[in-house]
C-alpha positions in Angstrom: -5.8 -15.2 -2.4 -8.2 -12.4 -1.9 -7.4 -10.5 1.0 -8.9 -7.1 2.5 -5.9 -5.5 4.6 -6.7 -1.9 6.4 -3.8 0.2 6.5 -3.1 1.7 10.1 -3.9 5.2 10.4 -4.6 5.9 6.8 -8.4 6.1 5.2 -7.2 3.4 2.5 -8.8 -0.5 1.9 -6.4 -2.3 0.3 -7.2 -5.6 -1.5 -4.4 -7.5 -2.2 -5.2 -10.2 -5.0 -2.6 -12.9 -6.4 -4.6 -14.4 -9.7 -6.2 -12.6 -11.9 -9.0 -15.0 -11.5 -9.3 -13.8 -8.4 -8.9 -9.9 -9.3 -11.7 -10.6 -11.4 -14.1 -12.0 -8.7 -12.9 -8.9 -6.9 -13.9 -6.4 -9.1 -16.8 -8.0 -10.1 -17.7 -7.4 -6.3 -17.4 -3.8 -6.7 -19.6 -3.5 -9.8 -16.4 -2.9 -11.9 -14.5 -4.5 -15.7 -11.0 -5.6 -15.0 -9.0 -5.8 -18.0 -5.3 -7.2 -17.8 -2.8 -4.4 -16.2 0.2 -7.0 -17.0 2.1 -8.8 -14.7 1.3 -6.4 -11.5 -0.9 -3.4 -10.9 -1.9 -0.9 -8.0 -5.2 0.6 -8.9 -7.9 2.8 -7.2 -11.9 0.9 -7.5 -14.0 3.4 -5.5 -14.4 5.2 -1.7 -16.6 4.2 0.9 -17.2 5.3 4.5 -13.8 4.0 5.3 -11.9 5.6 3.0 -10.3 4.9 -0.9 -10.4 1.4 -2.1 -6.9 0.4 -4.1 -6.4 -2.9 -5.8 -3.1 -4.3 -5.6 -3.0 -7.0 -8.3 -0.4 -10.1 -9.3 -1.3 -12.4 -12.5 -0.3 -15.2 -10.4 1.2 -16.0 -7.0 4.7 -16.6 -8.3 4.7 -12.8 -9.2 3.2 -11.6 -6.5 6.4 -13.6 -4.8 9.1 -11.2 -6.5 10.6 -8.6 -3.7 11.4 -6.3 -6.6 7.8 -6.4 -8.2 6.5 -6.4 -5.1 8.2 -2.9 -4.2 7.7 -1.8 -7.5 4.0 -1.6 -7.0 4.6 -0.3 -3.7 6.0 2.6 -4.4 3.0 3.3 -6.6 0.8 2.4 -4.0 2.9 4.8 -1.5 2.5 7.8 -4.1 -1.4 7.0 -4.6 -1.8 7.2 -0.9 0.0 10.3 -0.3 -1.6 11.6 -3.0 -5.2 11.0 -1.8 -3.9 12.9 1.3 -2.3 15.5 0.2 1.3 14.4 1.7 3.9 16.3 0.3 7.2 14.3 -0.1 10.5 16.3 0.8 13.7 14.7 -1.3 15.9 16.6 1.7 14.0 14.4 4.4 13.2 11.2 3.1 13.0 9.4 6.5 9.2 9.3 7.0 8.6 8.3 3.6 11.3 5.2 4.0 9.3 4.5 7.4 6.0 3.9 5.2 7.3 2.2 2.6 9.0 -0.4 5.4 5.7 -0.5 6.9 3.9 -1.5 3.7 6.4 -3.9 2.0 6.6 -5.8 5.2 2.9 -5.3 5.5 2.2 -6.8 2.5 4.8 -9.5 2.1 3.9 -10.8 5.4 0.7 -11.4 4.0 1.7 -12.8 0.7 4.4 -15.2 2.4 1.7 -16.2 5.1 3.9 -15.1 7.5 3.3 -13.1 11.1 2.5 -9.9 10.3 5.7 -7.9 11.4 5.6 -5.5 14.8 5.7 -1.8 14.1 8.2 -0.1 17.0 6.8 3.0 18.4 8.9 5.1 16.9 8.5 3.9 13.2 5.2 4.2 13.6 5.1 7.8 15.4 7.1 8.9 11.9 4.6 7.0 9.6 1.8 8.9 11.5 3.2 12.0 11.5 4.2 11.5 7.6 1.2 11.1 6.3 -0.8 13.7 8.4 1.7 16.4 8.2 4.4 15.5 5.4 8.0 15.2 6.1 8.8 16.8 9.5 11.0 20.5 8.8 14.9 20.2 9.4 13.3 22.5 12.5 11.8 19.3 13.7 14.3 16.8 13.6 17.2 16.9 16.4 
């Protein structure tokens, strides 16, 4: 499966590929050489006018099945986006940061699984939004 997901509220494309036959294809798309990364891999391809493309790569479906590969690469993918940001992440007030990382491992294993994609509740996705455009909220913040 090749599939283009947009992450809400944050300037990222995400393709999600689960062969490399596909990631191949993929990057092939984009003008680019893929050479095996190993059993997973987040990367980042290129920008555009919608914001940084990231590959998140499996060498076969059955990998890209595994919970704990799955949020392996997930919490490279979380750092990568917070990164391209400029999202500072505050050990004392991890909250916001757990939010987002809920938000993509459901996301994306929604997708994977063929599933519904999961519904965010308002106030998970007020923290994600706030996360990412202003960092962890100050112990002045939080009630």
């Amino acid at each position: 499966m090749i599939k283009e997901i947009h992450l809400a509220t944050y300037p990222v494309r995400l393709m999600l590929c689960t062969s490399y036959e596909e990631t191949e294809k993929m990057y092939a798309a984009f003008d680019c050489e893929f050479k095996s990364k190993g059993a997973a891999f987040v990367e980042r391809l290129d920008s555009d006018n919608i914001g940084a493309i990231f590959v998140l790569g499996f060498c076969d479906y059955e990998t890209a099945l595994d919970n704990g590969i799955l949020c392996h690469e997930l919490i490279h993918l979380k750092n990568r986006i917070c990164q391209l940001v400029g999202t500072q992440i505050d050990f004392d007030n991890d909250e916001p940061e757990a939010y987002f990382f809920g938000y993509l491992f459901e996301t994306l294993s929604a997708i994977i699984r063929h599933e519904d994609m999961p519904e965010i509740q308002p106030e998970d996705e007020d923290s994600m939004v706030h996360f990412i455009k202003y960092g962890a909220p100050s112990e002045s913040d939080t009630v």
